[in-house]
Biotite code that builds the C-alpha atoms (Angstrom):
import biotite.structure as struc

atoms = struc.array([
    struc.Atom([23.977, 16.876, -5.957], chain_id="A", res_id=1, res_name="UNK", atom_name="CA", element="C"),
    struc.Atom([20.320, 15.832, -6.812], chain_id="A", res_id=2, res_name="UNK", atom_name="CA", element="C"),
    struc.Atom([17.232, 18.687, -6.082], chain_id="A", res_id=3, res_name="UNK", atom_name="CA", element="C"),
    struc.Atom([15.782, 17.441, -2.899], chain_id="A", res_id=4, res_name="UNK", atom_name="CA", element="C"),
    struc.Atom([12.364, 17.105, -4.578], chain_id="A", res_id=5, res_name="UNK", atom_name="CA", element="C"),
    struc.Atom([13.215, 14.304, -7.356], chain_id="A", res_id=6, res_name="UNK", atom_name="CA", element="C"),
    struc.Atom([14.808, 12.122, -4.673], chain_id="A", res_id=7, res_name="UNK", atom_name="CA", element="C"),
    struc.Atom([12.127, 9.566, -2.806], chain_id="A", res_id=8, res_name="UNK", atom_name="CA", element="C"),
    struc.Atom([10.551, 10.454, 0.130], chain_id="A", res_id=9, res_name="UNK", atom_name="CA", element="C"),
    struc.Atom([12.117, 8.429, 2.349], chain_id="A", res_id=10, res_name="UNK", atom_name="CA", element="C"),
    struc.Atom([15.794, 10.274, 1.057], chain_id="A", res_id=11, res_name="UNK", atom_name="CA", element="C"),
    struc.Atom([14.581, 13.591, 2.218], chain_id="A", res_id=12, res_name="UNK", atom_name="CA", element="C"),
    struc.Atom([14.600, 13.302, 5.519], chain_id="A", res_id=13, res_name="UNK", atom_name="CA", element="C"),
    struc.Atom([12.633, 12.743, 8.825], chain_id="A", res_id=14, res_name="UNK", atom_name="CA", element="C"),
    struc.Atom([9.277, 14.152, 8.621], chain_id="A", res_id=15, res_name="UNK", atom_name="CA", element="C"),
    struc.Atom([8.735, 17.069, 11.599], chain_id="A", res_id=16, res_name="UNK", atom_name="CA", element="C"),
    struc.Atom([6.650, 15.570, 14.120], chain_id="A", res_id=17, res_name="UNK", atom_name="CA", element="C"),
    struc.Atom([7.213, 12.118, 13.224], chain_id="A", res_id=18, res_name="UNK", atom_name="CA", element="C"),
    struc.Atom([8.150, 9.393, 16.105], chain_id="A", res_id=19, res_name="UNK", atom_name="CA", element="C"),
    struc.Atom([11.197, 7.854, 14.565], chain_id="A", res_id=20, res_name="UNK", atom_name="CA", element="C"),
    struc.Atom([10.231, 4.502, 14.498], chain_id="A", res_id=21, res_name="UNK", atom_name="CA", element="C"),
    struc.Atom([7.380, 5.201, 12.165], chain_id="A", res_id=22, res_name="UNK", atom_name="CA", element="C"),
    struc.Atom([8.988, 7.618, 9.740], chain_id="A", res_id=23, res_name="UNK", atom_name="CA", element="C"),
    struc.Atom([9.098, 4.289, 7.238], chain_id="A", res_id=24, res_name="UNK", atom_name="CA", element="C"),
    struc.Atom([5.278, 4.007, 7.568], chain_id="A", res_id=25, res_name="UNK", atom_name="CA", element="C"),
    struc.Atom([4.922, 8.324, 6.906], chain_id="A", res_id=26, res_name="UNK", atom_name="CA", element="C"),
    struc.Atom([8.097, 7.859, 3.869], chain_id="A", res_id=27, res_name="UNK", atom_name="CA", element="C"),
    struc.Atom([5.616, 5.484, 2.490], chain_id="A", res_id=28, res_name="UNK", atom_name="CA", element="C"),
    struc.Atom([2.194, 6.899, 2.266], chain_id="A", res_id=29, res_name="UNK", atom_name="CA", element="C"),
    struc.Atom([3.660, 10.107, 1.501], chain_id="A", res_id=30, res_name="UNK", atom_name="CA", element="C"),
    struc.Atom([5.582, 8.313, -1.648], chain_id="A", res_id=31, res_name="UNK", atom_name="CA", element="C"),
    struc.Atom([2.330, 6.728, -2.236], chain_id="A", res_id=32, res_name="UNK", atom_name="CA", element="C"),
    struc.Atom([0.912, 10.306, -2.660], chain_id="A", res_id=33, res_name="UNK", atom_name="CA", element="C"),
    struc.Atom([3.198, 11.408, -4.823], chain_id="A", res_id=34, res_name="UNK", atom_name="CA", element="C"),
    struc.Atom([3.103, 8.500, -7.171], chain_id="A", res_id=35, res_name="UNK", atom_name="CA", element="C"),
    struc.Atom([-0.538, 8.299, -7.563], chain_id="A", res_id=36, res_name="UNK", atom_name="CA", element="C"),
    struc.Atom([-0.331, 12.643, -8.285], chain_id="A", res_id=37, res_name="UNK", atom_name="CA", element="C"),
    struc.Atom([0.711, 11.393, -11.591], chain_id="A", res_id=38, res_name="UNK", atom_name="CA", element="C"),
    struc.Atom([-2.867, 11.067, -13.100], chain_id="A", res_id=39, res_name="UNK", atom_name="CA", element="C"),
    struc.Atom([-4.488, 13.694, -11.515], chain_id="A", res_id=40, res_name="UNK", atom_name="CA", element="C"),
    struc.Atom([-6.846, 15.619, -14.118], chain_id="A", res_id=41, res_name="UNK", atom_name="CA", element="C"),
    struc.Atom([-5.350, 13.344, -16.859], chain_id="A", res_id=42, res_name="UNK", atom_name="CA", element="C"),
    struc.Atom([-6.713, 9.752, -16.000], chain_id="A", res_id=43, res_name="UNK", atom_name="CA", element="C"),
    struc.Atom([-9.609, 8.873, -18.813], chain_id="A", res_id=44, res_name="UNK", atom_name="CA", element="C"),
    struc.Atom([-12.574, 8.706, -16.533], chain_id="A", res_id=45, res_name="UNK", atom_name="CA", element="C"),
    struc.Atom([-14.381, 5.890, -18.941], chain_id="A", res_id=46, res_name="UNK", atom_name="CA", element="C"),
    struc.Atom([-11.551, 3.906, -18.017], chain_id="A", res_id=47, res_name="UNK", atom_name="CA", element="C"),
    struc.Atom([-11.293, 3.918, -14.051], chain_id="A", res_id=48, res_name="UNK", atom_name="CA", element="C"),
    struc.Atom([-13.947, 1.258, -13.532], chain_id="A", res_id=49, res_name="UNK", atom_name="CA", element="C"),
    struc.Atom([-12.445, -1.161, -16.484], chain_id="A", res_id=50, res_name="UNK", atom_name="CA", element="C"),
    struc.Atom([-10.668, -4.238, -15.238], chain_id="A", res_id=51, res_name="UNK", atom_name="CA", element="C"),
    struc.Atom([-8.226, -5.170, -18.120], chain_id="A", res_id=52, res_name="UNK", atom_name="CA", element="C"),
    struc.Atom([-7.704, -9.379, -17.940], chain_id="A", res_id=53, res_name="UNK", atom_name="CA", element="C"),
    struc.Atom([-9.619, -9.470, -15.143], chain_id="A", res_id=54, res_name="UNK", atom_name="CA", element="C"),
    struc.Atom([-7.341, -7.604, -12.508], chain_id="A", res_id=55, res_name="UNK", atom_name="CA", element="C"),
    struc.Atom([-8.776, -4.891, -10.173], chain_id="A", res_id=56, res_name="UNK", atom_name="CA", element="C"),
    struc.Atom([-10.131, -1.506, -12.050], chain_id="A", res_id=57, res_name="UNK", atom_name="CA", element="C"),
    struc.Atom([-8.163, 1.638, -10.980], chain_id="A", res_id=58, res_name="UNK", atom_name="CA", element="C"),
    struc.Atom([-11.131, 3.069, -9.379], chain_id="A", res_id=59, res_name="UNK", atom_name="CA", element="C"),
    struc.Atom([-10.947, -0.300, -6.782], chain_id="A", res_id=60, res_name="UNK", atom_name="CA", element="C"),
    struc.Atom([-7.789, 0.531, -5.970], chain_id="A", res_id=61, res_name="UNK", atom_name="CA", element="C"),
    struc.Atom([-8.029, 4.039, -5.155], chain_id="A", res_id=62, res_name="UNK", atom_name="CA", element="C"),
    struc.Atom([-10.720, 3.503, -3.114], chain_id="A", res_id=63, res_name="UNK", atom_name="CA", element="C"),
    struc.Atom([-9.232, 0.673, -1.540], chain_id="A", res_id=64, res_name="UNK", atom_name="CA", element="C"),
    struc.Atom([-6.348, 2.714, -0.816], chain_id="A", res_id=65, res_name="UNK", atom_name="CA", element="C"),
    struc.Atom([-8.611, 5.302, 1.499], chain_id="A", res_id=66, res_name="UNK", atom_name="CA", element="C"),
    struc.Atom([-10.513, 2.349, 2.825], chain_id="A", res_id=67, res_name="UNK", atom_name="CA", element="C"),
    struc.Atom([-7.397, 0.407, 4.127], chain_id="A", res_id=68, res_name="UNK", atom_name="CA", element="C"),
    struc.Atom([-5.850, 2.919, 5.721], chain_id="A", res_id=69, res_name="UNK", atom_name="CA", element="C"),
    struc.Atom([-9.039, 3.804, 7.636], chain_id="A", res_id=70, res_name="UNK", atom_name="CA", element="C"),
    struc.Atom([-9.896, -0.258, 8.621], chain_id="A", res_id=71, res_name="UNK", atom_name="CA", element="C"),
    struc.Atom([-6.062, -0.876, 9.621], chain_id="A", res_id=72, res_name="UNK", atom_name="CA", element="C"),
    struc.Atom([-5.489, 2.984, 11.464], chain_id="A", res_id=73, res_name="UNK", atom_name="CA", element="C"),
    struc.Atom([-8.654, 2.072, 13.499], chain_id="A", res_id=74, res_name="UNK", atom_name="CA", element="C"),
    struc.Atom([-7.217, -0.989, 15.032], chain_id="A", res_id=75, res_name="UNK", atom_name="CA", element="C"),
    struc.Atom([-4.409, 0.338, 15.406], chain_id="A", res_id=76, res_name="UNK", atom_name="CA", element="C"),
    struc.Atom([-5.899, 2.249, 17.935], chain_id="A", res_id=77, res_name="UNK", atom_name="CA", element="C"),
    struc.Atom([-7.586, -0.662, 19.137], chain_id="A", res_id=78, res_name="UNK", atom_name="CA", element="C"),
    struc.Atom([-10.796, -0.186, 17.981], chain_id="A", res_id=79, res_name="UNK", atom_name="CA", element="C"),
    struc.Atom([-13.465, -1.853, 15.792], chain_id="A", res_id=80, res_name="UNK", atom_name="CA", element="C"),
    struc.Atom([-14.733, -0.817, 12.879], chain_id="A", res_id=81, res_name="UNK", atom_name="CA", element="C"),
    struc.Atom([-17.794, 1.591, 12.465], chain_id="A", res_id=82, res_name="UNK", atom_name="CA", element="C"),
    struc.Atom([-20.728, 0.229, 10.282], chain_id="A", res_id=83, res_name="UNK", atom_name="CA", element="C"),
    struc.Atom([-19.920, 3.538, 8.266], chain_id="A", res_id=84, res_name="UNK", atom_name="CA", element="C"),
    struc.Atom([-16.484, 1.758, 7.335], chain_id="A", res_id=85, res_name="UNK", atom_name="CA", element="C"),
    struc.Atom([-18.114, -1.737, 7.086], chain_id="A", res_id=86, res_name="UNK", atom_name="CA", element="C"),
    struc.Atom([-20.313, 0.007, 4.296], chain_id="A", res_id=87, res_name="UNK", atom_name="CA", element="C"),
    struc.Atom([-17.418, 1.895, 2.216], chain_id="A", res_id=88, res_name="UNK", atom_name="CA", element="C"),
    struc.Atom([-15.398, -1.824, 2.229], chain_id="A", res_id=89, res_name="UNK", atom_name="CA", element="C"),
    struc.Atom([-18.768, -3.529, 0.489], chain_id="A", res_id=90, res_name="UNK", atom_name="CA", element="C"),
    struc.Atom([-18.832, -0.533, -1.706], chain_id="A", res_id=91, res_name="UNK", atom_name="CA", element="C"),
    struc.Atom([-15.124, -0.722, -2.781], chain_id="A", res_id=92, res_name="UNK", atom_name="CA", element="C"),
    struc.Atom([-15.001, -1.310, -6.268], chain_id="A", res_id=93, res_name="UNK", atom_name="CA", element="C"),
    struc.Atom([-18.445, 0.293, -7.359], chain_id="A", res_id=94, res_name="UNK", atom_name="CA", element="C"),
    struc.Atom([-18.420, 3.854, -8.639], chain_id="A", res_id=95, res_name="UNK", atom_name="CA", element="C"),
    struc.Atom([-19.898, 5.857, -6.025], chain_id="A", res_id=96, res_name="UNK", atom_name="CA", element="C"),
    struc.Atom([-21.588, 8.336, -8.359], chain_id="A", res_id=97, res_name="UNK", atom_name="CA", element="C"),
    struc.Atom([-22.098, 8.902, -11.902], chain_id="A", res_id=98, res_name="UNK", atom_name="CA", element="C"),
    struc.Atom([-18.835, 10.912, -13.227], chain_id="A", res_id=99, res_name="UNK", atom_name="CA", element="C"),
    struc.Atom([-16.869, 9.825, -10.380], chain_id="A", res_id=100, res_name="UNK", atom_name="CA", element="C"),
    struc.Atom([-13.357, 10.799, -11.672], chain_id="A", res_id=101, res_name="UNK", atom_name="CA", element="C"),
    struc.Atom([-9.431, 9.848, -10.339], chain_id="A", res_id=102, res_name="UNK", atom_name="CA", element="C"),
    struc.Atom([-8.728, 13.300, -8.951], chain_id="A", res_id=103, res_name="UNK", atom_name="CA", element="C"),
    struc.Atom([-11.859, 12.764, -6.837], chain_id="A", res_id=104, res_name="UNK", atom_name="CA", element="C"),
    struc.Atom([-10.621, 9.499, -5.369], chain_id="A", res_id=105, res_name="UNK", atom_name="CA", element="C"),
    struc.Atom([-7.213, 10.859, -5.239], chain_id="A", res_id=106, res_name="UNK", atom_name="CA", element="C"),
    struc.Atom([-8.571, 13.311, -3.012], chain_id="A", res_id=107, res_name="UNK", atom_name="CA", element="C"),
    struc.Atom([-10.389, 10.966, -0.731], chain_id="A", res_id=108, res_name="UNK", atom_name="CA", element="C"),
    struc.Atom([-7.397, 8.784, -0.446], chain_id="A", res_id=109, res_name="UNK", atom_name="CA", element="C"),
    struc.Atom([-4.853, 12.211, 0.268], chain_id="A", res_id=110, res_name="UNK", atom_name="CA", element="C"),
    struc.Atom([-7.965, 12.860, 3.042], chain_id="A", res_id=111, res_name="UNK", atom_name="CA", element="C"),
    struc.Atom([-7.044, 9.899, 4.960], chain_id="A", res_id=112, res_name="UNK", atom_name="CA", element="C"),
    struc.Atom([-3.604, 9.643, 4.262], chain_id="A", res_id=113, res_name="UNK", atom_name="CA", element="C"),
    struc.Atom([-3.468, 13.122, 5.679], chain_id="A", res_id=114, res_name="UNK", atom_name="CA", element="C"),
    struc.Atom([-5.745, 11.283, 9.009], chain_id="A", res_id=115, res_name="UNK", atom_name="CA", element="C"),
    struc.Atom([-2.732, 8.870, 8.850], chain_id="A", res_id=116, res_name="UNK", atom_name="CA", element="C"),
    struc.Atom([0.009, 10.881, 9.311], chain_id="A", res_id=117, res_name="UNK", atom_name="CA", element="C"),
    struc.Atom([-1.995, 13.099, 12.221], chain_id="A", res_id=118, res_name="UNK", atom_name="CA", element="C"),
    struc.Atom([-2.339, 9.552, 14.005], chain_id="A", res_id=119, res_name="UNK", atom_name="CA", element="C"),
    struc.Atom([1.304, 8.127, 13.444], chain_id="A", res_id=120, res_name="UNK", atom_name="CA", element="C"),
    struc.Atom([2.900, 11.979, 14.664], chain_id="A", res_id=121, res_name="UNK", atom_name="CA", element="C"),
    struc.Atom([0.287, 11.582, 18.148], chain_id="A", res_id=122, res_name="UNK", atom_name="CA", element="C"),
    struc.Atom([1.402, 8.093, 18.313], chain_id="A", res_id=123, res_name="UNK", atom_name="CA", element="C"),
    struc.Atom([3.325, 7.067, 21.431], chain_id="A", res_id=124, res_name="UNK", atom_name="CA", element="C"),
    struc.Atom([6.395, 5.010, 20.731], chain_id="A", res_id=125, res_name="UNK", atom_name="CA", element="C"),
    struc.Atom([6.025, 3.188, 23.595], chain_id="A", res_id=126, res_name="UNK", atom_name="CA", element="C"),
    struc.Atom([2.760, 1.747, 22.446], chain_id="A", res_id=127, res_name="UNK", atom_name="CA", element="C"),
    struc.Atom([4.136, 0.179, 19.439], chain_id="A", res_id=128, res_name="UNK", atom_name="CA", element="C"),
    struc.Atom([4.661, -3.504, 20.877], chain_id="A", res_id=129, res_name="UNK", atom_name="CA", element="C"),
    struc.Atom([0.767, -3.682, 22.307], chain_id="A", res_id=130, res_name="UNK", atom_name="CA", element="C"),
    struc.Atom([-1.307, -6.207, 20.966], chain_id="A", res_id=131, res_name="UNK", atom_name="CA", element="C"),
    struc.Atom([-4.139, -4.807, 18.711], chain_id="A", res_id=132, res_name="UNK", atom_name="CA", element="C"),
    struc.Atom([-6.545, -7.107, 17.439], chain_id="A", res_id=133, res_name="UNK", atom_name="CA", element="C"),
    struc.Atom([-8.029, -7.378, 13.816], chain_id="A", res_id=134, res_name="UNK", atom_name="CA", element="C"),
    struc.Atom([-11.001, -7.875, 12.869], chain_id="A", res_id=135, res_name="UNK", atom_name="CA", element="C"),
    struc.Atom([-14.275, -10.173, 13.620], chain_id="A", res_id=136, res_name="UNK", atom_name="CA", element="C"),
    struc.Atom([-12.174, -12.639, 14.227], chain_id="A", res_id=137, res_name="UNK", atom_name="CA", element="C"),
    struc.Atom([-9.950, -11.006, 16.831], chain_id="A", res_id=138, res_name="UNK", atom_name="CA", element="C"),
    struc.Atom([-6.891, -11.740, 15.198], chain_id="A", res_id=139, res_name="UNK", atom_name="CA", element="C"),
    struc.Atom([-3.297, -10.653, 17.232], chain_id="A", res_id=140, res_name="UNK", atom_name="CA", element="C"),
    struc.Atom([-1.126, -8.059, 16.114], chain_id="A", res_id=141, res_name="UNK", atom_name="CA", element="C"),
    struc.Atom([0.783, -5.499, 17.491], chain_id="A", res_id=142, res_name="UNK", atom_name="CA", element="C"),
    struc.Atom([0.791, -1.805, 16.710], chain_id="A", res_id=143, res_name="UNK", atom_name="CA", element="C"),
    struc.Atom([3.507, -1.497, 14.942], chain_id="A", res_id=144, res_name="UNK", atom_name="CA", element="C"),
    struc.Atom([2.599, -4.462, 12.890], chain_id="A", res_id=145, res_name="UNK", atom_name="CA", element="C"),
    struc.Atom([-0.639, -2.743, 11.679], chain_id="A", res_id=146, res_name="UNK", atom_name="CA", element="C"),
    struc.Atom([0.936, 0.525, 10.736], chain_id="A", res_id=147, res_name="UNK", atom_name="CA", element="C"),
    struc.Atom([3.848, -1.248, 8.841], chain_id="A", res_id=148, res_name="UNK", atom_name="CA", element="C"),
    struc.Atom([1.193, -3.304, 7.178], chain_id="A", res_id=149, res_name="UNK", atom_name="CA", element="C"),
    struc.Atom([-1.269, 0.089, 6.251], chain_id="A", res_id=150, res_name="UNK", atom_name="CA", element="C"),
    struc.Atom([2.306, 0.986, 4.433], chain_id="A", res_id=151, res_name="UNK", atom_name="CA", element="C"),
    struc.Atom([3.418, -2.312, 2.814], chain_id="A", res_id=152, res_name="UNK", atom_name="CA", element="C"),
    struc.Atom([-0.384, -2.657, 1.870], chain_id="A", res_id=153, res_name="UNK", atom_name="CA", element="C"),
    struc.Atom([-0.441, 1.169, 0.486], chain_id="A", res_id=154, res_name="UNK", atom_name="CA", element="C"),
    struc.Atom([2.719, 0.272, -2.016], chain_id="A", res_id=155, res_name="UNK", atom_name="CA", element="C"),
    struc.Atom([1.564, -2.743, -3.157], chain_id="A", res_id=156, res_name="UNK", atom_name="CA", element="C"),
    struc.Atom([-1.982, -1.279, -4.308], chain_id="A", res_id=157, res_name="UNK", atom_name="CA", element="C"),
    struc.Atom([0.013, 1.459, -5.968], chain_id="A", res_id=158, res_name="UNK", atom_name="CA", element="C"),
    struc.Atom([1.960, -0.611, -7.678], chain_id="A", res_id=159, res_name="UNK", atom_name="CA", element="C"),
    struc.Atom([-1.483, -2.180, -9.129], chain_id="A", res_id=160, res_name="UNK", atom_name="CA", element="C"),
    struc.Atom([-2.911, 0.945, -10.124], chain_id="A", res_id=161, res_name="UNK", atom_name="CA", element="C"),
    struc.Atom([-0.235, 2.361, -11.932], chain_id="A", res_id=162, res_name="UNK", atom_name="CA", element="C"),
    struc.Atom([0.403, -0.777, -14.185], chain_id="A", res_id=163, res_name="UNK", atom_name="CA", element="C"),
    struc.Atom([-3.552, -1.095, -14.560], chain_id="A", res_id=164, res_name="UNK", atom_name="CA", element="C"),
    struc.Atom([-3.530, 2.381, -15.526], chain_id="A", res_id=165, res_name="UNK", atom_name="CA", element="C"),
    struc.Atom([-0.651, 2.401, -18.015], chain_id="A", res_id=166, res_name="UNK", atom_name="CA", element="C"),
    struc.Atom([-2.066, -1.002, -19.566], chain_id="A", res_id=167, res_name="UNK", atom_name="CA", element="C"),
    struc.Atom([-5.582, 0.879, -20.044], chain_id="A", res_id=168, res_name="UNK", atom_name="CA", element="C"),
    struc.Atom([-3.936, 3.830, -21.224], chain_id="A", res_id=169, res_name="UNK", atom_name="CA", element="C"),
    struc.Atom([-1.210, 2.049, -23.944], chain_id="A", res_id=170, res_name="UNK", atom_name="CA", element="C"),
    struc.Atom([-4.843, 0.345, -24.823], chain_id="A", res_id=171, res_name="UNK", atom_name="CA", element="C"),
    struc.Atom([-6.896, 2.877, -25.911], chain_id="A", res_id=172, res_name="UNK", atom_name="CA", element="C"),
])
């Protein structure tokens, strides 16, 4: 039998407090987490704002990461965005001081992850069909569609980063 901690997330177990309908969405950022923990304090920090053929830089998508899941938990509570949060999107991609290291966007991002998972364990399951709306433009969704989405969305940039980072890493 396999030690509990090497299996995925999502083969643990439900999460304590967690409505079961959105233990997916809480297996996810969680595994998201863990994956992105393995750079901490050993990511090159001339290298997080390099953009190798082009693609996103790691620093992007680590900020992007925290950003997302702020935009797309907000309407899922069927609100509109803050000009704060209107701000940190035009400033995704830009190093937000000089120094600016991974462990320090990790951290950001493991903040609002951490928002996340208070929202989705207050969440009522019974609210998960409701149209939210998204963005400017209004556009229909439900709930549940925009908390699936901040986890699909979550993976995918992972997946960027850590094939950015390995790239810039095998590179120099």
């Amino acid at each position: 039998m396999q030690n509990n901690d090497q299996l995925e997330v999502w083969l643990r177990g439900p999460l304590p407090g967690v409505p079961d309908l959105l233990q997916p969405v809480a297996h996810a950022l969680l595994q998201a987490r863990e994956e992105l923990g393995i750079f901490t304090n050993t990511f090159p920090n001339k290298l997080l704002w390099e953009k190798p053929a082009g693609v996103a830089s790691v620093g992007f998508h680590l900020q992007h990461l925290a950003g997302v899941l702020d935009r797309l938990f907000t309407y899922a509570r069927g609100e509109s965005l803050s000009e704060s949060q209107m701000a940190y999107l035009k400033s995704e991609g830009r190093e937000p001081y000089e120094e600016c290291t991974y462990s320090h966007l990790l951290d950001q991002f493991g903040a609002q992850l951490d928002i996340a998972l208070k929202q989705l364990r207050e969440t009522d399951p019974e609210t998960l069909t409701e149209i939210r709306y998204v963005g400017r433009a209004m556009v229909p969704s439900t709930h549940l569609g925009l908390l699936f989405h901040a986890a699909e969305h979550t993976q995918r940039h992972v997946g960027q980063l850590l094939v950015t980072a390995k790239v810039l890493i095998a590179d120099h």
